[in-house]
C-alpha positions in Angstrom: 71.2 -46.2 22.9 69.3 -43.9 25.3 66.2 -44.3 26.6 64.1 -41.8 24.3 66.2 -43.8 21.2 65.3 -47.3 22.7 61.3 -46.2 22.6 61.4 -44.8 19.3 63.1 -48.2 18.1 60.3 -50.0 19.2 57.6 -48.2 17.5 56.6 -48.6 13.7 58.6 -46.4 11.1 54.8 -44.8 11.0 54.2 -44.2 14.5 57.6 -42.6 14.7 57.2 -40.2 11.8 54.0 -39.1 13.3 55.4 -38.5 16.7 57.7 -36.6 14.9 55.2 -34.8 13.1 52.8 -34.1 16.3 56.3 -32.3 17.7 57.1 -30.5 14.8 53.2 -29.8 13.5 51.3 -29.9 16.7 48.4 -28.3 14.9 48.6 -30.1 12.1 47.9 -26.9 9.8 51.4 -27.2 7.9 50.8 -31.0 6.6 47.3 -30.0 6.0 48.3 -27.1 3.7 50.9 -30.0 1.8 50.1 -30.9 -1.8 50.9 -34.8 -2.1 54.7 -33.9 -3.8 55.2 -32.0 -0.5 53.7 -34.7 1.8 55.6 -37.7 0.1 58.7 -35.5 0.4 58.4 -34.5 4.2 57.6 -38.2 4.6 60.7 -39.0 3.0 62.6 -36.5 5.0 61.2 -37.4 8.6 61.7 -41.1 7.9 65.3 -40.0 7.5 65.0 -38.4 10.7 63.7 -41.2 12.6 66.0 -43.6 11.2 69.2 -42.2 11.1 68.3 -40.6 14.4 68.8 -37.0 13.4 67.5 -34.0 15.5 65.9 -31.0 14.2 69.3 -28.3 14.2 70.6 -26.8 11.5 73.4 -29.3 11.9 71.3 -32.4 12.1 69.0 -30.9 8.9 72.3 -31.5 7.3 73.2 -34.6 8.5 69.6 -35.7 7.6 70.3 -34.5 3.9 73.6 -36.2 3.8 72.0 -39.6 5.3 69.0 -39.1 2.4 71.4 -38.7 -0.4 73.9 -41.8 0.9 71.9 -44.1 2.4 68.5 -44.3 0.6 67.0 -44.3 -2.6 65.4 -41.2 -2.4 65.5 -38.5 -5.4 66.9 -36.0 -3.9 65.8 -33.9 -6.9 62.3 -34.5 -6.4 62.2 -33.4 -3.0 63.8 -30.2 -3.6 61.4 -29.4 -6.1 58.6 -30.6 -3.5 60.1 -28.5 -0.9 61.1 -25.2 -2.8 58.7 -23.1 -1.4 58.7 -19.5 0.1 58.6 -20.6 3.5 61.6 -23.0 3.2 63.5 -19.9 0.9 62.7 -17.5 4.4 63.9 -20.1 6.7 67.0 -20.8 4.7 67.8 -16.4 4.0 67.0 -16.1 7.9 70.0 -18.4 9.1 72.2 -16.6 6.3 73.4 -17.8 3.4 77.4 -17.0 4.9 76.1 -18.5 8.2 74.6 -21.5 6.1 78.1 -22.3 4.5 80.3 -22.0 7.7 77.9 -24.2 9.5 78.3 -26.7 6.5 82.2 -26.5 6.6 82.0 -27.3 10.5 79.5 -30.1 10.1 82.7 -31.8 7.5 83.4 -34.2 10.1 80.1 -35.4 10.7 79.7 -35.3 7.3 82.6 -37.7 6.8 81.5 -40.2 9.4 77.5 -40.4 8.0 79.3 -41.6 4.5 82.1 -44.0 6.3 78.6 -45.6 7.8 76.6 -45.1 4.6 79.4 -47.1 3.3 79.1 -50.1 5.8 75.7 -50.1 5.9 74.1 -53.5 4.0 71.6 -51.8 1.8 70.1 -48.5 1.3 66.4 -47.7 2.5 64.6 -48.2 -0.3 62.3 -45.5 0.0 59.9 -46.8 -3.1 58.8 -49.2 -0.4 58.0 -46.5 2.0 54.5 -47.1 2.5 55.5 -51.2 3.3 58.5 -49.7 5.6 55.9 -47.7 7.6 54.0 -50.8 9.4 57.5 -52.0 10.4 59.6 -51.4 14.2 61.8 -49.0 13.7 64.8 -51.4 14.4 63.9 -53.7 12.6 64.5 -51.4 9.9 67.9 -50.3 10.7 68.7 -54.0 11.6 68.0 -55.1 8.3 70.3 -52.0 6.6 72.9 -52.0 8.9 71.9 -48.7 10.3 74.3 -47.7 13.3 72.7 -44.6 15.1 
């Protein structure tokens, strides 16, 4: 573990998604502008993030969706719905939609190893619990699954 990984393990789930979120949303206008599908989704998703230790790439986007669909509980149908909005339609037609699938065909090995440690992991996140998960260290969390970052 690095040094940046080691802090963020010994802050709450909470204090590490909002980290995230000051980074990402330093204004604050975009969760602001969330209805509460959205929030709970992006909570979902940055949880994800933070646990599993993914960056913010194209690449580790995808890594974060293939960690959400193996190694939590998460819907992954009610996030999309959450999330479909025009803003996440222009992000996605920027990259490409060519570009998009040859970055997924090169991220197959990465994909491969998330689902060989989905796998081994002890139990998935249970994301109904989110709001329980959220006052806890962030290793304690992925000591109790069997996360390996």
């Amino acid at each position: 573990m690095g040094t940046e990984e080691e802090g963020i393990g010994k802050l709450t789930l909470g204090e590490a998604i909002a980290r995230l979120r000051a980074t990402d949303d330093p204004s604050g206008e975009v969760t602001a502008a969330m209805n509460a599908a959205a929030t709970h989704a992006f909570e979902q998703h940055d949880a994800v993030h933070v646990l599993f230790s993914c960056g913010t790439s194209v690449q580790d986007e995808i890594a974060a969706h293939v960690w959400m669909a193996l190694g939590t509980t998460a819907r992954l149908g009610e996030m999309h719905r959450a999330v479909a909005s025009a803003e996440h339609r222009q992000v996605l037609s920027g990259i490409g939609h060519l570009r998009l699938v040859g970055i997924w065909v090169t991220s197959l090995p990465r994909i491969l190893g998330i689902a060989f440690r989905a796998l081994r992991m002890k139990k998935k996140v249970a994301f109904e619990r989110l709001d329980e998960l959220k006052g806890r260290s962030v290793v304690s969390i992925r000591q109790e699954h069997g996360i390996i970052v």
